[in-house]
DOMAR-680600 format. One record per residue (C-alpha): x, y, z; residue number from 1. Coordinates in nm, 3 decimals. Last residue first. Layout:
# DOMAR-680600
rec X = X | Y = Y | Z = Z | k = NUM
...
This chain:
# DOMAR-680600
rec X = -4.110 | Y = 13.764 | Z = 15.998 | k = 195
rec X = -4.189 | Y = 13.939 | Z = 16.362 | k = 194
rec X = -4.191 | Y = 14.307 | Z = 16.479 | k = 193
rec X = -4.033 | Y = 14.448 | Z = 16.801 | k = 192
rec X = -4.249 | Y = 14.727 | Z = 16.927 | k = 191
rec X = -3.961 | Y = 14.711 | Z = 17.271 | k = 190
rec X = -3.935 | Y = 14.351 | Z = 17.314 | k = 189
rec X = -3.663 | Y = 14.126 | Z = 17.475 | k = 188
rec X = -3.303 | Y = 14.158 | Z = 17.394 | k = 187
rec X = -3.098 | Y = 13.875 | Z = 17.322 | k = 186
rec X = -2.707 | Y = 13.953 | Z = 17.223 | k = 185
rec X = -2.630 | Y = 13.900 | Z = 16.865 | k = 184
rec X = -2.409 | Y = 13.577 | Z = 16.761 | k = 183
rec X = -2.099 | Y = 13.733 | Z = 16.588 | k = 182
rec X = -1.897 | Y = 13.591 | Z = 16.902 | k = 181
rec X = -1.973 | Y = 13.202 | Z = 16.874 | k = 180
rec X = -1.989 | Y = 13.049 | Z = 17.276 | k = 179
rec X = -2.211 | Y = 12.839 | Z = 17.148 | k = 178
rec X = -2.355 | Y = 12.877 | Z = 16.804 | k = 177
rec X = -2.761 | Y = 13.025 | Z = 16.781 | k = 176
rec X = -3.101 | Y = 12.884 | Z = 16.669 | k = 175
rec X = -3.443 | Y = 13.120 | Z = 16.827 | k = 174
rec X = -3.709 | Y = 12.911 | Z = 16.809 | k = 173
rec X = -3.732 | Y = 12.909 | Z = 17.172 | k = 172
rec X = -4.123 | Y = 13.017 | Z = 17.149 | k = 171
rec X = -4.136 | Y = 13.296 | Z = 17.422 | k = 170
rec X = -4.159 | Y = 13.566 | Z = 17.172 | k = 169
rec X = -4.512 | Y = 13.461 | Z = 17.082 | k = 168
rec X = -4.634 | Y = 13.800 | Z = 17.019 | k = 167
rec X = -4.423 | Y = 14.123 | Z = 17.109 | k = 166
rec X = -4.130 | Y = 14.027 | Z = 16.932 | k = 165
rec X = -3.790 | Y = 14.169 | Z = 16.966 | k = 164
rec X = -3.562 | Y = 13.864 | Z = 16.990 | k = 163
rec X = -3.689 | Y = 13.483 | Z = 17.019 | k = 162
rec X = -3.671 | Y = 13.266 | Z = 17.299 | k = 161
rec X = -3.384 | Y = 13.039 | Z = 17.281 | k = 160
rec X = -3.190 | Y = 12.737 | Z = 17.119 | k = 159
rec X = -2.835 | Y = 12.650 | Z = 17.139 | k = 158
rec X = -2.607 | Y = 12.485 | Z = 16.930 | k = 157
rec X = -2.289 | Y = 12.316 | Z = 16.982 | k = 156
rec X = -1.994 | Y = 12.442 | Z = 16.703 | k = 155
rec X = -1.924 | Y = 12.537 | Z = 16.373 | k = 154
rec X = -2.213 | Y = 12.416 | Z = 16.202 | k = 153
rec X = -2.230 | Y = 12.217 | Z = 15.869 | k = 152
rec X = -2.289 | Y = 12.396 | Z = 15.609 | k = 151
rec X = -2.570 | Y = 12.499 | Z = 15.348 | k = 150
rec X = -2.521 | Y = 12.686 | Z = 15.069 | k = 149
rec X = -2.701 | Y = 13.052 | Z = 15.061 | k = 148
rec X = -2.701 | Y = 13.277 | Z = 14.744 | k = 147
rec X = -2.767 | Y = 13.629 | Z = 14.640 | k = 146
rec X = -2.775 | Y = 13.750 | Z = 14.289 | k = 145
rec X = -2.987 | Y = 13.465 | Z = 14.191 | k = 144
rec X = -2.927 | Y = 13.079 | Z = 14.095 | k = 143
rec X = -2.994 | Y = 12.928 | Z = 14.411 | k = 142
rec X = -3.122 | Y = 13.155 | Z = 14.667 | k = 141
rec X = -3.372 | Y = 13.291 | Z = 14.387 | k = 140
rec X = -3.455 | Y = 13.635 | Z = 14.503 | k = 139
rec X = -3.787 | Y = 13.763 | Z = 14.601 | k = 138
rec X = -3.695 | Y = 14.091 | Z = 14.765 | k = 137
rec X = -3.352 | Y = 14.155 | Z = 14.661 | k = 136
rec X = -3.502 | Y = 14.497 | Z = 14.622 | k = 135
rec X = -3.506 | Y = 14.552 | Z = 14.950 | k = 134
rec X = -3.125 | Y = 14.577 | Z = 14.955 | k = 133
rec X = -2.885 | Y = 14.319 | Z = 15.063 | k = 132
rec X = -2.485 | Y = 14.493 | Z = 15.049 | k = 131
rec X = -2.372 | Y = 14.198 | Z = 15.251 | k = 130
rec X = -2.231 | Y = 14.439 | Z = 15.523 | k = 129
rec X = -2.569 | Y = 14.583 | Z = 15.516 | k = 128
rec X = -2.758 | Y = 14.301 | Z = 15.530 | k = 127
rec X = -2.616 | Y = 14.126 | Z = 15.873 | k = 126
rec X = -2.635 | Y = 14.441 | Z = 15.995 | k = 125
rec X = -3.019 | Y = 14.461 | Z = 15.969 | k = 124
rec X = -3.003 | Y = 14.094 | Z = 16.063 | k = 123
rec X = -2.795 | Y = 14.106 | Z = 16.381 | k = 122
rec X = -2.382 | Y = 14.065 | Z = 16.408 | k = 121
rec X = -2.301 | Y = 14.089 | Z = 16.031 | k = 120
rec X = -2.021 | Y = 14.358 | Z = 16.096 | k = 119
rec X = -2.008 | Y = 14.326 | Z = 16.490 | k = 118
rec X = -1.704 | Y = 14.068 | Z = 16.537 | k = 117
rec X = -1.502 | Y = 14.255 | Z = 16.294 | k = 116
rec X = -1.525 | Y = 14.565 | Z = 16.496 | k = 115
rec X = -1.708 | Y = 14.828 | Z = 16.284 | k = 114
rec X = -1.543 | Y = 15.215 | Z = 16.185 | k = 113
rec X = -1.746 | Y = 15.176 | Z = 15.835 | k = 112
rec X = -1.981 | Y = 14.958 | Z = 15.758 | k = 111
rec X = -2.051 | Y = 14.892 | Z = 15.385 | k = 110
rec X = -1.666 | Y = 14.970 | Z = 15.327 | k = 109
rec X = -1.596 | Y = 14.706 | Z = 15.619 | k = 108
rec X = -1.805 | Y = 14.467 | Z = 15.440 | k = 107
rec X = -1.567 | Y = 14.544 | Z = 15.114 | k = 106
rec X = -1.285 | Y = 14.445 | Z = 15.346 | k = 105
rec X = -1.400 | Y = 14.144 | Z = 15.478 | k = 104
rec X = -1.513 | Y = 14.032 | Z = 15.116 | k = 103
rec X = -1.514 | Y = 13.648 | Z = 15.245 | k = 102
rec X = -1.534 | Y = 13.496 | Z = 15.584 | k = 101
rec X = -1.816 | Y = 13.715 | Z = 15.765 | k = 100
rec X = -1.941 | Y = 13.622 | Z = 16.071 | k = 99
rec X = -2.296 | Y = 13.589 | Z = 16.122 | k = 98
rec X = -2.648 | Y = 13.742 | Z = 16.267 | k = 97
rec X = -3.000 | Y = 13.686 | Z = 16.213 | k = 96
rec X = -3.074 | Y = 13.538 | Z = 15.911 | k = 95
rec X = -3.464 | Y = 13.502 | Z = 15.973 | k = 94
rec X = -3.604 | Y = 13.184 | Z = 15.885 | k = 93
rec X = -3.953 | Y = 13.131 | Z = 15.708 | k = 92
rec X = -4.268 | Y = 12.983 | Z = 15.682 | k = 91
rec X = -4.579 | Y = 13.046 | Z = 15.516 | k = 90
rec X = -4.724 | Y = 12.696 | Z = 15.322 | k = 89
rec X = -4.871 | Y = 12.768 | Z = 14.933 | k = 88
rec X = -4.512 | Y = 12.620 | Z = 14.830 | k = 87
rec X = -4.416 | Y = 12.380 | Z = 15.029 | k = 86
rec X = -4.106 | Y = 12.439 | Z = 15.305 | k = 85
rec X = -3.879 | Y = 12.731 | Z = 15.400 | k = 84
rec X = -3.858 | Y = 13.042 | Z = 15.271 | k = 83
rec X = -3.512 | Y = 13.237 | Z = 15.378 | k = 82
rec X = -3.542 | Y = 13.577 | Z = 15.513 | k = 81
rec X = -3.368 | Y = 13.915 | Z = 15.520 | k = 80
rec X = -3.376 | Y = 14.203 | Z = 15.729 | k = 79
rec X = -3.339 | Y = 14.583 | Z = 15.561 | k = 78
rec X = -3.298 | Y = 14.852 | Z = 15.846 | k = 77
rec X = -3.477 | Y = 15.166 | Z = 15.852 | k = 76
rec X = -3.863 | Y = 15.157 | Z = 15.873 | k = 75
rec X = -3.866 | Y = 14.998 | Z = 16.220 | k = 74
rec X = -3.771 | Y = 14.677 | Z = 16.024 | k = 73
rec X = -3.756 | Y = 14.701 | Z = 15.650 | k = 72
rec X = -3.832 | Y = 14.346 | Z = 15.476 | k = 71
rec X = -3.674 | Y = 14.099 | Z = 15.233 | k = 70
rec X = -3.769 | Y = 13.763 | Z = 15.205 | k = 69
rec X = -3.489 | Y = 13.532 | Z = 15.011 | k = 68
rec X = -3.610 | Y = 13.306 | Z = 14.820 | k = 67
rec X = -3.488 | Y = 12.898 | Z = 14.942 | k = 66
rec X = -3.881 | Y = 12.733 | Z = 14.914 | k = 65
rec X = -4.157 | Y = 12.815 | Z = 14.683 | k = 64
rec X = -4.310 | Y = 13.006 | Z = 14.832 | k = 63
rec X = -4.539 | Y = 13.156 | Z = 15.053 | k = 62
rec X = -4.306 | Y = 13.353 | Z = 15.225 | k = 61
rec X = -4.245 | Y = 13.536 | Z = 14.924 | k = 60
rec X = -4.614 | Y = 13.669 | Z = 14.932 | k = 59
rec X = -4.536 | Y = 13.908 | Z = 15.257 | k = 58
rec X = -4.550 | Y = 14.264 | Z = 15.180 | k = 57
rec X = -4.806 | Y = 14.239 | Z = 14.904 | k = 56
rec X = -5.023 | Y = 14.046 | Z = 15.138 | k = 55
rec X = -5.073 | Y = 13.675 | Z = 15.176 | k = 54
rec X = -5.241 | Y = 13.592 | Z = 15.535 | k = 53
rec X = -5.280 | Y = 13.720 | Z = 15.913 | k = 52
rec X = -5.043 | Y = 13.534 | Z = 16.060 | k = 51
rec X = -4.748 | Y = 13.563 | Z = 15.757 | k = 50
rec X = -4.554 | Y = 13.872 | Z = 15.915 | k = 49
rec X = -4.513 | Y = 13.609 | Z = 16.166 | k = 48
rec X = -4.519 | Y = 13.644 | Z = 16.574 | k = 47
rec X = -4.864 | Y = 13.519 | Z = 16.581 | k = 46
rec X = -4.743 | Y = 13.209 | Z = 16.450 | k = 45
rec X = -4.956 | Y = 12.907 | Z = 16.318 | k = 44
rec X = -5.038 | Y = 13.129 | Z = 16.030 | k = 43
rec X = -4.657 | Y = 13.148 | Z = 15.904 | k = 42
rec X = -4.436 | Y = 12.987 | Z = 16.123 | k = 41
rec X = -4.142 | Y = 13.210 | Z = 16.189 | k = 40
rec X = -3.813 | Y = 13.064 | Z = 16.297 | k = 39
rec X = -3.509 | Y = 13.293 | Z = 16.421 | k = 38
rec X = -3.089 | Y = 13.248 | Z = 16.271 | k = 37
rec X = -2.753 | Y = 13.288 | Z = 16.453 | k = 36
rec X = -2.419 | Y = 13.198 | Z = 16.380 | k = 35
rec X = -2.435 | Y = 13.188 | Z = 15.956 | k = 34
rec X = -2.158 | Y = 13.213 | Z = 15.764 | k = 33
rec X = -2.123 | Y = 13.573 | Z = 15.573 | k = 32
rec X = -1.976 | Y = 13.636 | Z = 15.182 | k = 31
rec X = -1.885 | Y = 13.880 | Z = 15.065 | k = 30
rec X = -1.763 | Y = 13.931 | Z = 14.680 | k = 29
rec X = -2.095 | Y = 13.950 | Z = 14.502 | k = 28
rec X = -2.338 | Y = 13.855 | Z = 14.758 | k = 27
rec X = -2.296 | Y = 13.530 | Z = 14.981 | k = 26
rec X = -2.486 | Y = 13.371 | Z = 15.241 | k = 25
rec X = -2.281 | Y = 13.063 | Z = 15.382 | k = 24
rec X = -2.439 | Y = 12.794 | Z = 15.600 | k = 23
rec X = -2.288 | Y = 12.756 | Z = 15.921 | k = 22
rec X = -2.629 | Y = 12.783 | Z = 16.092 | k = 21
rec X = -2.915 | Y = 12.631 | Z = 15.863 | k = 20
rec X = -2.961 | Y = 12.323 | Z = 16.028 | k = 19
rec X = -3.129 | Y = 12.525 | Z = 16.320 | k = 18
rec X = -3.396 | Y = 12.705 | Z = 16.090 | k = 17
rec X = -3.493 | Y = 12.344 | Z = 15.950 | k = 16
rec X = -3.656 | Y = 12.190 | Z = 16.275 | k = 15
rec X = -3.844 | Y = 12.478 | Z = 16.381 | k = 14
rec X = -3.936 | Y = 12.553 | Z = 16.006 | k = 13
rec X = -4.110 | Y = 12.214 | Z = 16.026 | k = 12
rec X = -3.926 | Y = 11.930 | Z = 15.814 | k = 11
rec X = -3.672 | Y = 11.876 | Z = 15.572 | k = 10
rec X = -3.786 | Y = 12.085 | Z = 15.294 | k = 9
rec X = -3.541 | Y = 12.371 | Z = 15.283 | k = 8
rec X = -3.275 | Y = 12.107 | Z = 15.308 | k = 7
rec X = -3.341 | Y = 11.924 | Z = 15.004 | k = 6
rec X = -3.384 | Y = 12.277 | Z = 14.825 | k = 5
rec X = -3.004 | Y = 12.382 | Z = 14.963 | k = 4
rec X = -2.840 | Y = 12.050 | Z = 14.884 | k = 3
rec X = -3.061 | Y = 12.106 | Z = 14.531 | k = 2
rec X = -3.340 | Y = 11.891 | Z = 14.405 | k = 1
């Protein structure tokens, strides 16, 4: 197994979507370290795209572990995923925010007129600078287009409630760096949707 794989299976997706912040998601030339990161549970989570079962939407969650899950939220911004844990099992984290440390400049081209501090700061933007499209759906984390080695955070971490969700927000599975500036600010629901 890979650093990546061995971590992917270390436990409940509550206890691996922390561990995951100061890993580094790269595509092509950027390349973001995490800050801030959200753990869905599959059908033990009514806040999961997963709740309700495999659809067309959601089989990557399914597994295996450490492919990215690609999804549009409101219909306009690509969020991606990692799946976490055995295959047949739901679960995944939600790269929610990060700062970038390689490619600044071509994430700048992806968003134009952006503070530094707000290029990857929440997971639609966290895409975009990246250059993640939907079609990344179902990529290999390890030997794909799009990878993710793990890291050892940058700092303490903290754990909240998590952003945007109408069902089961109040779960703090929400994983974020103290007193780290790319980490998102928390807003509570509006139609929010979960992973």
């Amino acid at each position: 197994m890979t650093a990546l794989a061995d971590l992917l299976h270390s436990g409940p997706v509550e206890e691996v979507a922390p561990r995951l912040l100061g890993a580094v998601l790269r595509h092509g030339p950027v390349a973001v370290r995490l800050t801030e990161v959200e753990a869905y549970d599959g059908a033990n989570d009514p806040g999961s795209h997963a709740f309700r079962g495999r659809t067309g939407r959601n089989w990557v969650m399914f597994g295996p572990a450490g492919h990215l899950y690609c999804y549009l939220s409101h219909g306009i911004h690509t969020c991606a995923n990692v799946s976490v844990g055995p295959e047949g099992t739901a679960s995944g984290v939600l790269m929610r925010a990060g700062e970038v440390v390689e490619g600044r400049e071509v994430a700048r081209a992806f968003r134009p007129g952006v503070a530094d501090r707000d290029l990857a700061r929440g997971p639609g933007r966290l895409c975009r600078a990246l250059g993640i499209r939907l079609d990344h759906n179902g990529t290999d984390l390890t030997t794909g287009e799009v990878t993710l080695t793990p890291g050892p955070p940058p700092g303490p971490i903290a754990s909240g409630p998590r952003t945007g969700l109408r069902l089961a927000a109040e779960r703090p599975w929400r994983f974020w760096v103290v007193g780290d500036e790319t980490v998102s600010p928390y807003r509570r629901h509006a139609r929010g949707e979960g992973v």
